[in-house]
ChimeraX commands (.cxc) that place a marker at each C-alpha (Angstrom):
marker #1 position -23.84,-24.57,22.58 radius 0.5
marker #1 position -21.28,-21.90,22.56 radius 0.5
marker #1 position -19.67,-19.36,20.53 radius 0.5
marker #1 position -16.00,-19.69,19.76 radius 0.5
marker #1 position -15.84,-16.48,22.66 radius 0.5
marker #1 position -17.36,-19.06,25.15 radius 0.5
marker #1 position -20.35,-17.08,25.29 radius 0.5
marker #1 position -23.56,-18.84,24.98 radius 0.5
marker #1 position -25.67,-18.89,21.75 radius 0.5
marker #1 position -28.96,-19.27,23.39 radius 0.5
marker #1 position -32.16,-17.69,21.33 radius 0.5
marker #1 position -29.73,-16.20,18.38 radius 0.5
marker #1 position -30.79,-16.56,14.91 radius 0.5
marker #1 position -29.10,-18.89,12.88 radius 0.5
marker #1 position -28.80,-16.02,10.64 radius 0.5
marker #1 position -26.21,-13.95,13.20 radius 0.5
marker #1 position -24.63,-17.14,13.55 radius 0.5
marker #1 position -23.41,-17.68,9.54 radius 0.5
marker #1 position -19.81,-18.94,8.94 radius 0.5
marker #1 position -19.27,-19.00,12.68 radius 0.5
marker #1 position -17.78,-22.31,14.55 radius 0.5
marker #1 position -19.93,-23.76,17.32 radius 0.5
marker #1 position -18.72,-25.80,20.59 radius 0.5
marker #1 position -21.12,-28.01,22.51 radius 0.5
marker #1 position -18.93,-26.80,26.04 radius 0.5
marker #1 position -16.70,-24.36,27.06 radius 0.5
marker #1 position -13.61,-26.87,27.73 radius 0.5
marker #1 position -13.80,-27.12,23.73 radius 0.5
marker #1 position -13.45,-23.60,23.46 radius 0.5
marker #1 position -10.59,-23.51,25.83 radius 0.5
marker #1 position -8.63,-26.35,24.06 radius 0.5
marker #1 position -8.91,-24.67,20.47 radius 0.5
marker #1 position -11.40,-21.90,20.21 radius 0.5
marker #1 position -10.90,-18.84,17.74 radius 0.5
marker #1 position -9.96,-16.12,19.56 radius 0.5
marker #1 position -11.65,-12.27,19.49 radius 0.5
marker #1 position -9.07,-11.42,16.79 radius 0.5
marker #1 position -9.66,-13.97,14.30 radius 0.5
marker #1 position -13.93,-13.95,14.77 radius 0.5
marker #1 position -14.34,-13.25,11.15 radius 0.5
marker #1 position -17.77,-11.61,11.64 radius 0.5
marker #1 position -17.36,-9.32,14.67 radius 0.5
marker #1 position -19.24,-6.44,13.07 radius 0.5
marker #1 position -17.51,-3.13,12.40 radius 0.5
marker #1 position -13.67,-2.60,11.50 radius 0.5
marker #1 position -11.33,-3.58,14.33 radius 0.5
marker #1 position -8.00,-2.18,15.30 radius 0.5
marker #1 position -6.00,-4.48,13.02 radius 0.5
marker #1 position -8.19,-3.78,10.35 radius 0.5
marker #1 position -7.69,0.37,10.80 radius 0.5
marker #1 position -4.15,-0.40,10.50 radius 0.5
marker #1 position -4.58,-2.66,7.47 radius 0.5
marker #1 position -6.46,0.40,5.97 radius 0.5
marker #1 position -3.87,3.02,6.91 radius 0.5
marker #1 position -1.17,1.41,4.77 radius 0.5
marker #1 position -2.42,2.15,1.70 radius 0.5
marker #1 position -4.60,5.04,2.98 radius 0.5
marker #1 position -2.31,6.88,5.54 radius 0.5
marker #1 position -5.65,9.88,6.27 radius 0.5
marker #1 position -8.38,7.15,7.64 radius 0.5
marker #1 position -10.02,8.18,10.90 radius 0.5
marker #1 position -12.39,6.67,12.55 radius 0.5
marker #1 position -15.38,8.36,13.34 radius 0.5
marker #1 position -15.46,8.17,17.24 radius 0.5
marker #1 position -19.05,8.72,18.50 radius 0.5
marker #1 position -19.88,5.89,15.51 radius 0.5
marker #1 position -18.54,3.17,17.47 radius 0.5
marker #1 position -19.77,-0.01,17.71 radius 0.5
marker #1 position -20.91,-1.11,21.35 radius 0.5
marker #1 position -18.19,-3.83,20.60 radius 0.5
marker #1 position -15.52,-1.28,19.70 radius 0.5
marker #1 position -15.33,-1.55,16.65 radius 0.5
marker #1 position -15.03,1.51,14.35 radius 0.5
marker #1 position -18.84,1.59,12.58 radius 0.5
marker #1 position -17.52,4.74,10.80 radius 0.5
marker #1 position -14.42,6.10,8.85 radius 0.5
marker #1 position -13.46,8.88,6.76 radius 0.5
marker #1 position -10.22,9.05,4.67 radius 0.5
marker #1 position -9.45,10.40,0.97 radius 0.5
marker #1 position -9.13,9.20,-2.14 radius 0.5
marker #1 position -7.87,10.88,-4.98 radius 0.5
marker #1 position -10.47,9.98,-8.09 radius 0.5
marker #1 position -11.12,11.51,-11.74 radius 0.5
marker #1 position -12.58,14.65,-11.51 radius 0.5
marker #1 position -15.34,13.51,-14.53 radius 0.5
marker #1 position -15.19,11.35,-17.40 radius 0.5
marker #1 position -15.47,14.40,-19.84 radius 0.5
marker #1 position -11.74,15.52,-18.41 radius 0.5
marker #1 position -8.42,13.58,-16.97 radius 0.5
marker #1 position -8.00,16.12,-13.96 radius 0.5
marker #1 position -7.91,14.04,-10.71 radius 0.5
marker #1 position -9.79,15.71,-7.36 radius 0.5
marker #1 position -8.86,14.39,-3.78 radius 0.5
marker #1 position -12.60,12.89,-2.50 radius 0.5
marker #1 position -12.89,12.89,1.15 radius 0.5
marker #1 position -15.07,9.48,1.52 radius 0.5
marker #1 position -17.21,8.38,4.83 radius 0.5
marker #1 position -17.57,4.73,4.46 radius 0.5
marker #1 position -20.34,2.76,6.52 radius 0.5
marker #1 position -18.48,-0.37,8.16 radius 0.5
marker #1 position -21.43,-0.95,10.37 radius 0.5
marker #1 position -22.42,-4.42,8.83 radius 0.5
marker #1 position -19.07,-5.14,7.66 radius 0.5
marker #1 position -17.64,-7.79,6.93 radius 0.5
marker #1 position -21.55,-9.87,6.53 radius 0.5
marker #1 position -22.68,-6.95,4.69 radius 0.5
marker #1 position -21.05,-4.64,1.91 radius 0.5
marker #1 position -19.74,-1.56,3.42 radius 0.5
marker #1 position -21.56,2.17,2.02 radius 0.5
marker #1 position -19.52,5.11,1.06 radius 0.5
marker #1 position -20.37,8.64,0.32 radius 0.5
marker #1 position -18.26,11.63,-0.90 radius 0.5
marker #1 position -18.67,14.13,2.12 radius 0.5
marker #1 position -15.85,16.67,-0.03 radius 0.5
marker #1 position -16.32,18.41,-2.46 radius 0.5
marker #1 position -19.73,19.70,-2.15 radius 0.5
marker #1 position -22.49,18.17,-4.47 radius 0.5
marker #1 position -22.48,20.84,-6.66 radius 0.5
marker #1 position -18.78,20.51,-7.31 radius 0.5
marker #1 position -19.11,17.03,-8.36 radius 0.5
marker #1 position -18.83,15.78,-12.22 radius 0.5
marker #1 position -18.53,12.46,-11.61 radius 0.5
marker #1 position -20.93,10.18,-13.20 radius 0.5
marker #1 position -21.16,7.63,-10.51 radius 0.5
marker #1 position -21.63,9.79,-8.05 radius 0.5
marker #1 position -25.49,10.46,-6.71 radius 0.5
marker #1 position -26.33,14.28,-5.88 radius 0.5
marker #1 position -26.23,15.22,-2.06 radius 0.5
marker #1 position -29.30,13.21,0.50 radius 0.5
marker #1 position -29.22,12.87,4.26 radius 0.5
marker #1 position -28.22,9.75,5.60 radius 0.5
marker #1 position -28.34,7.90,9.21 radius 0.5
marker #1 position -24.65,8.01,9.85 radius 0.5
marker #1 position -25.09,11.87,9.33 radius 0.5
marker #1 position -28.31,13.45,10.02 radius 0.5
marker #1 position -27.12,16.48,9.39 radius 0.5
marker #1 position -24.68,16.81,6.78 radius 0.5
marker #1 position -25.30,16.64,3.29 radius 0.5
marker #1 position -23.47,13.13,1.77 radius 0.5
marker #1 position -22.87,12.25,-2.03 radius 0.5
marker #1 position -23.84,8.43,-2.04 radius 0.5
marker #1 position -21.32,6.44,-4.58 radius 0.5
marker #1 position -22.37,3.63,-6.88 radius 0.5
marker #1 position -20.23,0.97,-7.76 radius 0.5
marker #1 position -21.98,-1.35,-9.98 radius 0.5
marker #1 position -23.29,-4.29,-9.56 radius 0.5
marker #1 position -20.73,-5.36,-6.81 radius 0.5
marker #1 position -22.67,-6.37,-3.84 radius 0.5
marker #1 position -23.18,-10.30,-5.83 radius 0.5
marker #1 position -18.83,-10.45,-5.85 radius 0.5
marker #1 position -18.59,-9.20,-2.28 radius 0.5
marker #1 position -20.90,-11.95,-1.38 radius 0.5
marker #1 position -19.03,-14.94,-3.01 radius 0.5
marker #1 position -15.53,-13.57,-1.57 radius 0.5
marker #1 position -13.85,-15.92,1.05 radius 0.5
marker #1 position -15.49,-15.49,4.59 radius 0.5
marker #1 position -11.46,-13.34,5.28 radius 0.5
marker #1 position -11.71,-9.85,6.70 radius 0.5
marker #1 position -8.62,-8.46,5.05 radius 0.5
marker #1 position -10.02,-9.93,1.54 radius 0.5
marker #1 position -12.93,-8.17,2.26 radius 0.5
marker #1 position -12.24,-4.93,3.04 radius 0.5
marker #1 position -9.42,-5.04,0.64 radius 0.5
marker #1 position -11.66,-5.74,-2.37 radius 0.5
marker #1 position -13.92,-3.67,-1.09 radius 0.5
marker #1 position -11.58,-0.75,-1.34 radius 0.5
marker #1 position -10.21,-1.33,-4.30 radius 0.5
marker #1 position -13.43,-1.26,-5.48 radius 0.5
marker #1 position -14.09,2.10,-4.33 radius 0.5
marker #1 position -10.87,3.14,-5.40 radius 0.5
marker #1 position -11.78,1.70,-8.89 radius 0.5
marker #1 position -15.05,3.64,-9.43 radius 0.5
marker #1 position -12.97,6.81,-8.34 radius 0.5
marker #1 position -10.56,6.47,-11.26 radius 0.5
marker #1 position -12.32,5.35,-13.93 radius 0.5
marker #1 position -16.00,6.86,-14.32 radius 0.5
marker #1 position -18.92,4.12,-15.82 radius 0.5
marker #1 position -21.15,6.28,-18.09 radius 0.5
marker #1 position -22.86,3.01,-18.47 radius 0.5
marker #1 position -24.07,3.17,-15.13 radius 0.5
marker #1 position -24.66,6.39,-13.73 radius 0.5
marker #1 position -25.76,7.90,-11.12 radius 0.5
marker #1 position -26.27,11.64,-12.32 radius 0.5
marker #1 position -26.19,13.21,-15.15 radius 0.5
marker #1 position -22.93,15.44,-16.38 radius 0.5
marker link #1:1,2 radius 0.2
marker link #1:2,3 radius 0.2
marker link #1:3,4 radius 0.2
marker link #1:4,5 radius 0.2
marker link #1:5,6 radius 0.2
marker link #1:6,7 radius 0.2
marker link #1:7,8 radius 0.2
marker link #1:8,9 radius 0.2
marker link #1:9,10 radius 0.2
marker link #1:10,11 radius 0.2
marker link #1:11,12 radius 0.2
marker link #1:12,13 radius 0.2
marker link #1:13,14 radius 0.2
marker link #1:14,15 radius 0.2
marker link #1:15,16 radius 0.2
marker link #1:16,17 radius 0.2
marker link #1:17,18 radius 0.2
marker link #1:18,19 radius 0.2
marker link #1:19,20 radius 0.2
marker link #1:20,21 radius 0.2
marker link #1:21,22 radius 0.2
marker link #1:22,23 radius 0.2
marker link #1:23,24 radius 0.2
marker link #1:24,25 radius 0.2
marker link #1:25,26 radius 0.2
marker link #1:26,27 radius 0.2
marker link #1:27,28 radius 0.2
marker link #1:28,29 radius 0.2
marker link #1:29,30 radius 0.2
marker link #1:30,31 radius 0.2
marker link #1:31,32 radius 0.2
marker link #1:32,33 radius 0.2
marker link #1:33,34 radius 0.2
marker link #1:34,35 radius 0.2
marker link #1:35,36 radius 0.2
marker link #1:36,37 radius 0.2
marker link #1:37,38 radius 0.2
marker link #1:38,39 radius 0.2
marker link #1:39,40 radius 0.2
marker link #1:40,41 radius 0.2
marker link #1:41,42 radius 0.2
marker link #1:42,43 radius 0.2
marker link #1:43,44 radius 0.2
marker link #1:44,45 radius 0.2
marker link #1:45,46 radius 0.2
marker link #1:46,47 radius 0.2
marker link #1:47,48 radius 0.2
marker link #1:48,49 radius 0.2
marker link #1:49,50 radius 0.2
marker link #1:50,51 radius 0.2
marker link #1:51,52 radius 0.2
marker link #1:52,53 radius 0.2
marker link #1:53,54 radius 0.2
marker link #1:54,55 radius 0.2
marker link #1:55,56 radius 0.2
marker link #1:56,57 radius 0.2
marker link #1:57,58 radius 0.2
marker link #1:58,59 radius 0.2
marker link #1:59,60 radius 0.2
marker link #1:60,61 radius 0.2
marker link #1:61,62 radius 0.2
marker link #1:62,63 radius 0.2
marker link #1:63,64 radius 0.2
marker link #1:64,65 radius 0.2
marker link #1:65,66 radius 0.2
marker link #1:66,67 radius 0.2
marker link #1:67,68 radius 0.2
marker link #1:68,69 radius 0.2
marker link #1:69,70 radius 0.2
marker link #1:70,71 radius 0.2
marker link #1:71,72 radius 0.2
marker link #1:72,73 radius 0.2
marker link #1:73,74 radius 0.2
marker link #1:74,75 radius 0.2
marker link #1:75,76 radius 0.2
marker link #1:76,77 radius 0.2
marker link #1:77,78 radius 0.2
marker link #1:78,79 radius 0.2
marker link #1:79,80 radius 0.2
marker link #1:80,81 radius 0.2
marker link #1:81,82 radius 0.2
marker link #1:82,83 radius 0.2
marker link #1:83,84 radius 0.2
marker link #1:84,85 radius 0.2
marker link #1:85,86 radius 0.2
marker link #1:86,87 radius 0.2
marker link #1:87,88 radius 0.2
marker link #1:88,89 radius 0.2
marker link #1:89,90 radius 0.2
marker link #1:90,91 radius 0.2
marker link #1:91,92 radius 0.2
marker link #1:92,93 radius 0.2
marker link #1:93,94 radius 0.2
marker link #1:94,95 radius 0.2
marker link #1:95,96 radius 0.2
marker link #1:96,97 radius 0.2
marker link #1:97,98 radius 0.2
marker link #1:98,99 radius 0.2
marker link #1:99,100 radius 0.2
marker link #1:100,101 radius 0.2
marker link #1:101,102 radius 0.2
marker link #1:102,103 radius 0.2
marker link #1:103,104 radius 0.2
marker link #1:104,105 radius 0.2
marker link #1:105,106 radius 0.2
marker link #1:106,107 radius 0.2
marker link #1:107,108 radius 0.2
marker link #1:108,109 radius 0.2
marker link #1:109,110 radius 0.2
marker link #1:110,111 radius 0.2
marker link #1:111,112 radius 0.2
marker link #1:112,113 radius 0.2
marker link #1:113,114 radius 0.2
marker link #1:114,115 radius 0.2
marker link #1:115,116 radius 0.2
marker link #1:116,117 radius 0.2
marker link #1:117,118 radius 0.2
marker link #1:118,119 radius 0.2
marker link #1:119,120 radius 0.2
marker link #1:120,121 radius 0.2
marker link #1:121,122 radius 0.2
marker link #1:122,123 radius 0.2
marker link #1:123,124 radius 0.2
marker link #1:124,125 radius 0.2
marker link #1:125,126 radius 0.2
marker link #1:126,127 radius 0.2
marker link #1:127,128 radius 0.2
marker link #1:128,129 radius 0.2
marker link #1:129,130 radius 0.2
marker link #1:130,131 radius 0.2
marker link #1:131,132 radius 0.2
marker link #1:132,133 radius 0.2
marker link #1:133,134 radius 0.2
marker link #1:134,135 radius 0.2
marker link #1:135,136 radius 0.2
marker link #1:136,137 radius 0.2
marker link #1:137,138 radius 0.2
marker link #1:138,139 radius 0.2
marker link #1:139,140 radius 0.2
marker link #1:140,141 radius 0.2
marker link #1:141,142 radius 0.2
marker link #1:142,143 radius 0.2
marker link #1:143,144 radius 0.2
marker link #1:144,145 radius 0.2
marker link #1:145,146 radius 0.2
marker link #1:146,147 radius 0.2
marker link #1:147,148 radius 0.2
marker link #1:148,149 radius 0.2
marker link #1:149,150 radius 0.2
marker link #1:150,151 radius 0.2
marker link #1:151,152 radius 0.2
marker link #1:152,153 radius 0.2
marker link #1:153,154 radius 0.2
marker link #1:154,155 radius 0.2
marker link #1:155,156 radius 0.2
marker link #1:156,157 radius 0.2
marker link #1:157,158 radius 0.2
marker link #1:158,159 radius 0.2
marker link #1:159,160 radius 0.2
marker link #1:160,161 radius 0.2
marker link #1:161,162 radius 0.2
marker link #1:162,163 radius 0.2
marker link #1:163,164 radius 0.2
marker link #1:164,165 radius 0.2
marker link #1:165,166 radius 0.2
marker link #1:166,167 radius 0.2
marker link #1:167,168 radius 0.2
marker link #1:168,169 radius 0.2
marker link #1:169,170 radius 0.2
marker link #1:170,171 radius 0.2
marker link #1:171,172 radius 0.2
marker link #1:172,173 radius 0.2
marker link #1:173,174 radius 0.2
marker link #1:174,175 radius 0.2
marker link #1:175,176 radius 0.2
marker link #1:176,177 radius 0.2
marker link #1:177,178 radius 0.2
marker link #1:178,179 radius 0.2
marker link #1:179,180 radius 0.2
marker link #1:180,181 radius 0.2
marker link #1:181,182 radius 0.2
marker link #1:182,183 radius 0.2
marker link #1:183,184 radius 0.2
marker link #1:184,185 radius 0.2
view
């Protein structure tokens, strides 16, 4: 059995192996396989999908020594301008690090690395921790509901995904959930 990159599945979990298409030889592959491009689950945002993200935010950046050993960006940081609390209507730009690392199988993780935690009034927005994509700087985890069930049911489509997941992000930016909060304001 072989992936549709002709490489063989061997030992793999079944579980690495969701949603992908299987070929019993490699002349399968070669008359009809996916190719690298199109492998829905390749872990991490690719080049296409950096582009995809630039359009609508022009400041993304991937974070380079977060790479995946596949090449894939694990890491980004771009901004996003947000409401500053829900108390007032002034809008703040965020600058967001978003964890692709399990993307598009798993629900990307974002945290507000500017402004500083104590300059933060937004409701959905947890006080400063230490996380494993940055040991050493201080990172404002964001919630965003109860998402994680809808980003699970969407189509097995990178662009889908990561646009949903964005506009989710950008969602919970601009219009603050006292309802579900992560600190108190």
């Amino acid at each position: 059995m072989y992936d549709a990159l002709g490489s063989e599945v061997g030992d793999r979990s079944a579980n690495d192996m969701t949603g992908e298409v299987l070929y019993v030889g490699p002349q399968a592959i070669e008359a009809g396989g996916l190719s690298k491009a199109a492998y829905w689950s390749t872990p991490g945002l690719t080049a296409d999908d950096l582009q995809y993200l630039k359009i609508s935010y022009p400041s993304v950046v991937s974070i380079s020594n977060l790479k995946l050993s596949n090449g894939n960006s694990g890491v980004v940081q771009l901004s996003m301008i947000g409401r500053k609390s829900h108390k007032r209507d002034g809008t703040i730009q965020y600058q967001i690090v978003i964890d692709f690392r399990g993307f598009p199988a798993e629900m990307p993780h974002a945290y507000v690395r500017l402004p500083s935690d104590s300059d933060i009034k937004h409701c959905n927005i947890y006080h400063a921790d230490r996380f494993e994509i940055a040991p050493r700087i201080d990172l404002c985890a964001i919630c965003i509901g109860g998402y994680s069930g809808t980003y699970s049911a969407l189509e097995r489509d990178r662009k889908q995904r990561l646009g949903c997941y964005i506009n989710q992000l950008q969602y919970v930016l601009s219009n603050p959930n006292t309802k579900d909060t992560a600190r108190c304001v």
